[in-house]
DOTOR-791328 format. One record per residue: x, y, z of N, C-alpha, C in turn; residue in one letter. Coordinates in pm, whole numbers, padded with zeros to 5 digits, always signed. Example, Ala and Ser with C-alpha at 12.3 -4.5 7.8 and 13.67 -1.06 7.14 Angstrom:
<nodes>
+01319-00569+00780+01230-00450+00780+01320-00330+00780A/+01285-00225+00708+01367-00106+00714+01290+00003+00787S/
</nodes>
This chain:
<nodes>
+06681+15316+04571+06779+15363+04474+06737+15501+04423X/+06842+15606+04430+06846+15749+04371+06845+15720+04231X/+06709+15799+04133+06756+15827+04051+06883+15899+03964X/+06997+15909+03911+07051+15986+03903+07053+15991+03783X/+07105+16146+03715+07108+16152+03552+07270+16125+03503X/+07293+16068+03441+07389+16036+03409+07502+16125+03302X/+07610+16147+03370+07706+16272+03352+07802+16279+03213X/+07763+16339+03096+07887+16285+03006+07956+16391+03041X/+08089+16326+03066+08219+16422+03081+08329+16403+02951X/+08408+16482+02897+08432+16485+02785+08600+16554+02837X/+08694+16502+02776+08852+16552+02807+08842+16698+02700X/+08939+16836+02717+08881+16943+02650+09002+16980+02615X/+09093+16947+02625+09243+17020+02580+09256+17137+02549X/+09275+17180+02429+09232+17316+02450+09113+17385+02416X/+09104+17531+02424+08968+17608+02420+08920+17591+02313X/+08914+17561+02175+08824+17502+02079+08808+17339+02097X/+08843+17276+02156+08798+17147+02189+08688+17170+02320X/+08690+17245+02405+08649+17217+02511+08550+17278+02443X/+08521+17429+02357+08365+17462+02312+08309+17363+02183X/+08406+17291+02146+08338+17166+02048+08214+17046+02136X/+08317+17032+02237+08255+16916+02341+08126+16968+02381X/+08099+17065+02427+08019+17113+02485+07881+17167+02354X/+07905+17224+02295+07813+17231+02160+07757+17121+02100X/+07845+16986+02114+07805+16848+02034+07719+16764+02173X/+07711+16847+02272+07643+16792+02367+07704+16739+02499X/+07824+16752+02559+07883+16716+02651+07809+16789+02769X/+07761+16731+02918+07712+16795+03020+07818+16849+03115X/+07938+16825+03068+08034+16915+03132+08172+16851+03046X/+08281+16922+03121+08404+16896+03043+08528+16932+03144X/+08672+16826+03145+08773+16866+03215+08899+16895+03153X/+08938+17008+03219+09029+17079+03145+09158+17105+03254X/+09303+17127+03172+09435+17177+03318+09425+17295+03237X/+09481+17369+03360+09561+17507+03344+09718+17476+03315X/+09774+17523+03262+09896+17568+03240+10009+17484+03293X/+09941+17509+03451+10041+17458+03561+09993+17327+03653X/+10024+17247+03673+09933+17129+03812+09838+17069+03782X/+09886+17064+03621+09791+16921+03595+09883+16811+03509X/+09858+16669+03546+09939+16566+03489+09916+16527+03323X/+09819+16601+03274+09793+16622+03116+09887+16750+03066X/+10030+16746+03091+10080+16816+03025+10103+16872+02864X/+10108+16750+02810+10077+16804+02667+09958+16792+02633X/+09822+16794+02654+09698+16845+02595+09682+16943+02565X/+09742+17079+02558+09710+17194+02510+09618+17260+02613X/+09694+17278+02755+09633+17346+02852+09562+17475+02893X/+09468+17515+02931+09468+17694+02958+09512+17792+03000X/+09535+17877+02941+09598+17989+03036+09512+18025+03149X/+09503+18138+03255+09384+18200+03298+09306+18243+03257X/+09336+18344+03118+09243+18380+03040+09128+18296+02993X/+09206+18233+02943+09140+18121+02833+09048+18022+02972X/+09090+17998+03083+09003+17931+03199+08875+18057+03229X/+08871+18146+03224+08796+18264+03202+08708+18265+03146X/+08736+18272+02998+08663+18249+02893+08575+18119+02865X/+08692+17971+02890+08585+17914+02916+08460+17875+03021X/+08488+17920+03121+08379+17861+03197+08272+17981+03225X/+08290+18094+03108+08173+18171+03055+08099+18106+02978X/+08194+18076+02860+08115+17970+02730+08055+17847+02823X/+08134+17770+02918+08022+17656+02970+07928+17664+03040X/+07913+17787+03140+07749+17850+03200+07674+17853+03113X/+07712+17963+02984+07636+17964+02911+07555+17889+02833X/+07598+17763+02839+07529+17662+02780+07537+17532+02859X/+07471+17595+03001+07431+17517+03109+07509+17406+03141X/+07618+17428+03103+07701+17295+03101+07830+17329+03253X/+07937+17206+03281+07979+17235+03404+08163+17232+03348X/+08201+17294+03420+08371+17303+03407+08435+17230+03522X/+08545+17124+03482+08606+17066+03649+08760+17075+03588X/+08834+17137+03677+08984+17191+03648+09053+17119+03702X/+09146+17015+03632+09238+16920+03686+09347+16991+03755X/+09365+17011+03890+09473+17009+03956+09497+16873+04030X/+09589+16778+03939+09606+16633+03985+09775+16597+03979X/+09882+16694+04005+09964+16644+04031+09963+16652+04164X/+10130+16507+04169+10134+16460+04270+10289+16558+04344X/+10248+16677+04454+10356+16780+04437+10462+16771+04565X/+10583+16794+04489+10688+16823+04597+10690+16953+04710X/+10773+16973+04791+10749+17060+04837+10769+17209+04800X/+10887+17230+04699+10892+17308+04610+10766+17367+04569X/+10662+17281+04501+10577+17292+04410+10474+17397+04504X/+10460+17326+04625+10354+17397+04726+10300+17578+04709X/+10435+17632+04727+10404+17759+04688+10351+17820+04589X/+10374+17793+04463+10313+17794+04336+10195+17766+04306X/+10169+17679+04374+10028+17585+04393+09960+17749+04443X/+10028+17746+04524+09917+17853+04639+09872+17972+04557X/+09961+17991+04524+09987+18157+04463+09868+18131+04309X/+09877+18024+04268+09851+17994+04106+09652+18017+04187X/+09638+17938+04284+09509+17923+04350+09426+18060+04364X/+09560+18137+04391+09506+18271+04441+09463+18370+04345X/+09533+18307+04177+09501+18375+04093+09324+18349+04015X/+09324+18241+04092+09220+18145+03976+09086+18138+04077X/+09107+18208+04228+08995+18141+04308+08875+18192+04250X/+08852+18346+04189+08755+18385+04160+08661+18347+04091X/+08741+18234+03976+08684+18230+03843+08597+18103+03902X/+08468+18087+03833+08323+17972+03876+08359+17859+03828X/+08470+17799+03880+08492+17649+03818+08407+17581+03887X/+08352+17555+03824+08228+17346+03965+08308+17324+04044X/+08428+17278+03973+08460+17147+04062+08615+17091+03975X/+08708+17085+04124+08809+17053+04051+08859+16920+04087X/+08948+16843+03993+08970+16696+04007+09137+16727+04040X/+09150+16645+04166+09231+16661+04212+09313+16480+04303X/+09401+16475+04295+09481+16301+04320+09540+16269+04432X/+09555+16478+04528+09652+16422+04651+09566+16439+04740X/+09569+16384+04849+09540+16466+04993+09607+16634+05012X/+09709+16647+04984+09752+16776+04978+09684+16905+04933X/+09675+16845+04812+09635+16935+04715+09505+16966+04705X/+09406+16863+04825+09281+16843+04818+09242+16963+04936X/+09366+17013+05047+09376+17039+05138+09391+17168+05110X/+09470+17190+05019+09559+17402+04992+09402+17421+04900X/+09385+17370+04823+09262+17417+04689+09122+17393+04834X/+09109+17349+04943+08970+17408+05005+08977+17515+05146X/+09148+17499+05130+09210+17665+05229+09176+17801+05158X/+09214+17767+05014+09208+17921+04944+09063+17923+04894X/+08988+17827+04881+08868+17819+04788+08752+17753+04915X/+08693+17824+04999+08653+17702+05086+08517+17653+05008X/+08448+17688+04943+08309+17623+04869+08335+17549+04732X/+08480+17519+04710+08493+17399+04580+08449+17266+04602X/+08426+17284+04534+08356+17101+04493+08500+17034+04438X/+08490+16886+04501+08627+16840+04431+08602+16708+04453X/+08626+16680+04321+08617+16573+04238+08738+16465+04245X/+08764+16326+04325+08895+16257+04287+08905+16192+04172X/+09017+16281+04073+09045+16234+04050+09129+16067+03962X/+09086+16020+03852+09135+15890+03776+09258+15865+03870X/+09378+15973+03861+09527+15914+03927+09556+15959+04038X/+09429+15934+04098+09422+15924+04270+09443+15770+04268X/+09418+15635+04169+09468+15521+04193+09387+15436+04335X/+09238+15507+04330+09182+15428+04504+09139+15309+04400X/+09200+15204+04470+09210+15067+04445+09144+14962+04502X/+09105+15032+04660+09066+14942+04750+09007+14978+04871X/+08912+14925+04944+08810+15007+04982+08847+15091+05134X/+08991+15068+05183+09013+15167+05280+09068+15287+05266X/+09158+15275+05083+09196+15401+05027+09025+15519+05030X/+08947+15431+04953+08787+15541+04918+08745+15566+05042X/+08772+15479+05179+08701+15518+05307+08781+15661+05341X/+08887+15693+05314+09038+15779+05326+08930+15891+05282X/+08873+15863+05116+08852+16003+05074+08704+16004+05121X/+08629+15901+05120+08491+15969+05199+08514+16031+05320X/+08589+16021+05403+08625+16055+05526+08652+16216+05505X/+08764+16245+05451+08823+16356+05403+08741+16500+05341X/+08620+16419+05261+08519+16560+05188+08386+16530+05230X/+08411+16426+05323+08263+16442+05445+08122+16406+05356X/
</nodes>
């Protein structure tokens, strides 16, 4: 058995919650942007404010994971892309994400993200989790 240290993750809504969490001791924290995440009313980030924070969470050694967890039409796809293209730069860890899709465009535009499934990815049963071990290798 791996030791492992055990992760408090903390929900961050907006940018004074997410630097509260993190000051009172959280080892990381998850946050949506604006757009493509299913926490619509939490008080999401802009880019800026995704900017800003995951300066404030380096800085205090702590980790950022950016919910892109909707489940998207085809409409949505493009937006997705474009929104990706705005945000690839910024040092997020690791983003939590619910589709195969979406798991797919976010490691086209980003190929070294870390990605996290997900709560309403819904794996229920052990050939859904074989799906995603399979998938991020």
């Amino acid at each position: 058995m791996t030791n492992k240290k055990i992760e408090l993750l903390a929900p961050a809504g907006d940018i004074e919650k997410l630097k509260t969490a993190i000051i009172y001791g959280a080892d990381a924290v998850y946050f949506g942007g604006e757009l493509f995440s299913l926490r619509a009313g939490a008080g999401n980030l802009s880019i800026d404010e995704i900017k800003e924070a995951m300066e404030f969470i380096h800085e205090h050694d702590a980790k950022g994971y950016m919910t892109i967890n909707i489940y998207p039409h085809n409409d949505d796809i493009p937006p997705l892309k474009a929104y990706l293209e705005k945000i690839k730069d910024i040092p997020i860890d690791a983003f939590l994400v619910s589709d195969p899709g979406v798991m797919t465009i976010v490691k086209g535009i980003i190929p070294d993200a870390e990605i996290h499934i997900s709560t309403q990815a819904n794996t229920t049963n052990y050939m859904t989790a074989a799906f995603w071990v399979e998938q991020m290798g």
